[in-house]
N, C-alpha and C positions, 0 to 999 in steps of 0.2 A: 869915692865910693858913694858917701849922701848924696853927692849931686846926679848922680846916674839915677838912684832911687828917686829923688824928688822928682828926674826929669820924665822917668817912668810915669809916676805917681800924678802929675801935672798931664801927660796926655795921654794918658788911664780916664782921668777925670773931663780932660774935653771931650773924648770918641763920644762916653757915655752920654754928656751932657748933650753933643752933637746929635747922635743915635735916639736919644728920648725926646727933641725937639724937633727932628723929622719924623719919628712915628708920632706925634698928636699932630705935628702937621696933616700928614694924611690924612688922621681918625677924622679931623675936624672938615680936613676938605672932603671926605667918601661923605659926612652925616650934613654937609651940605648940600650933596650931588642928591643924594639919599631925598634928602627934605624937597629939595627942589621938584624932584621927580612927582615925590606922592604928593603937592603941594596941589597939582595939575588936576588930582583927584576928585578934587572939592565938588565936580558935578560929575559922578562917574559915568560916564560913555564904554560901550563897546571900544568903540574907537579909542580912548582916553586910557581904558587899562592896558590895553594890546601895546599903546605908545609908553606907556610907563613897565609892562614890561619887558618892551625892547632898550629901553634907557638906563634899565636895573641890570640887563647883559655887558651894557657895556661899562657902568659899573664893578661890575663884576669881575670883568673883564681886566682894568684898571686895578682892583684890591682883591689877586685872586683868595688868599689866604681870609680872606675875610666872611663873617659868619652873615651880617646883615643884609648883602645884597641880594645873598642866596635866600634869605630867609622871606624874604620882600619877593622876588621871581615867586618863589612856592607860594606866597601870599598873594600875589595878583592874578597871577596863574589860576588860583582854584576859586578866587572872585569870582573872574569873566568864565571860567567853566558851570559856577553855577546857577550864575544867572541866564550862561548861555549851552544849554548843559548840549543841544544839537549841533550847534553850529560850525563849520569845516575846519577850525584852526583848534576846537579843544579837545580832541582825541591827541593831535600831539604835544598841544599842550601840557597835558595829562602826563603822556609819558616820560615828557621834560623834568615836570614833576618828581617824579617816583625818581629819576636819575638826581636832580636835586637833593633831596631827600636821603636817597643814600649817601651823597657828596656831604652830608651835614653831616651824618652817621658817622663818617670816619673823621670828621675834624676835633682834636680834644677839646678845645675850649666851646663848642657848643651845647646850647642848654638844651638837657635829654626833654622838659618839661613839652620845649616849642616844637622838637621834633615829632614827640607824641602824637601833638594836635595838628600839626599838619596833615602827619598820617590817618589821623581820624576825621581830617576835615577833604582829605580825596578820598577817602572812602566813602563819605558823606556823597560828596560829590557822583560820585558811581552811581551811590542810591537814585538818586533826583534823577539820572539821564535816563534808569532803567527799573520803576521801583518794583515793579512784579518781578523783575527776574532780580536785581540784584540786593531786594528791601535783603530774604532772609538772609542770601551769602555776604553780606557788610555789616547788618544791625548789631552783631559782638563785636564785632571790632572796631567801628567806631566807638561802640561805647566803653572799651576797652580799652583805648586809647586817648578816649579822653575822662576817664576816670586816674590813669596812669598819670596824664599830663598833672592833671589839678592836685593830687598825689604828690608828684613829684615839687610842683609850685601850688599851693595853694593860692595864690594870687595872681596866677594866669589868666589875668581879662578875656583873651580873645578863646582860650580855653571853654571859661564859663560861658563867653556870651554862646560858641556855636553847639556845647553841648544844651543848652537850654533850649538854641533854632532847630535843634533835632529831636528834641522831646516834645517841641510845638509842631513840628513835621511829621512824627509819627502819629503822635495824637490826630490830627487831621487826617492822616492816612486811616487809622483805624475805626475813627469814629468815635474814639473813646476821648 
C-alpha cells in the first residue's frame, strides 16, 4: 500500500515538475518571439509596424491564451493608426482593435489598468483622424479611461506618457 502511494506521489511530482518546465519553456520562447519582434522597431516605419503587427498574430496565434501578444497587436495597432490616422489599412485596424480589446476583457488574468489605456488610447486615436467631429464625442472618455487606468496602476508608464500626449494635444487644439 506505501509503495502505490509513493509511486503516486513520485509521478504526482514529475507531471508537475514536467508541466512547470514546459510552461516557462513557452513564457520564455513567446517573450523571445515577443522581443524579437518589437526589437525591429528601433526606427519605426509605416512598413516596420504593419510587419511587427503581423508577427504579433502569429504569435498570437502560437500562445493563444496569452495576455501579451494581444496586448502588443492593440499596441501597434493604435501606433501606426496615429501616426497614420488616413491611411487604407487603419480603419481595420481599428476595428481589429476594439475586437482585441474586448478578447482581453474576458481573459481573467489580464491587467484591467492596460486595458483601460488602450481603450483611451483608440479613442485618442479617433480624436486625431477626426478632431472636429469626434474631439467632443471621445475627450470623456479618453480621459476617463486613462484616469481609471493610472487609478487602477499608478505606475502605468505608457498610461502617463499618452495621457499627458493628450493634454499637450488638446492644449494645441485649443489654443490654451
Amino acid at each position: 500500500m506505501t509503495f502505490q502511494t509513493f509511486k503516486r506521489f513520485v509521478l504526482m511530482s514529475v507531471f508537475f515538475m514536467t508541466t512547470s518546465v514546459v510552461i516557462y519553456a513557452q513564457q520564455s520562447t513567446m517573450q523571445g518571439l515577443i522581443g524579437q519582434s518589437l526589437a525591429k522597431l528601433q526606427q519605426p516605419t509605416s512598413e516596420s509596424i504593419l510587419n511587427c503587427i503581423a508577427e504579433m498574430k502569429r504569435i498570437d496565434d502560437m500562445f493563444p491564451d496569452s495576455i501579451q501578444p494581444k496586448f502588443q497587436i492593440a499596441l501597434q495597432s493604435l501606433n501606426y493608426s496615429v501616426m497614420n490616422p488616413h491611411a487604407p489599412q487603419t480603419e481595420n485596424l481599428l476595428k481589429e482593435t476594439e475586437e482585441t480589446i474586448a478578447k482581453m476583457e474576458n481573459i481573467k488574468h489580464a491587467d484591467p489598468s492596460d486595458i483601460c489605456t488602450l481603450r483611451g488610447f483608440l479613442y485618442m486615436v479617433r480624436i486625431v483622424q477626426n478632431p472636429g467631429k469626434n474631439g467632443q464625442r471621445y475627450y470623456l472618455e479618453v480621459m476617463q479611461d486613462y484616469e481609471k487606468a493610472l487609478k487602477l496602476n499608478p505606475d502605468n508608464q505608457l498610461a502617463k506618457q499618452l495621457q499627458q500626449k493628450f493634454f499637450e494635444g488638446m492644449k494645441q487644439q485649443t489654443g490654451k
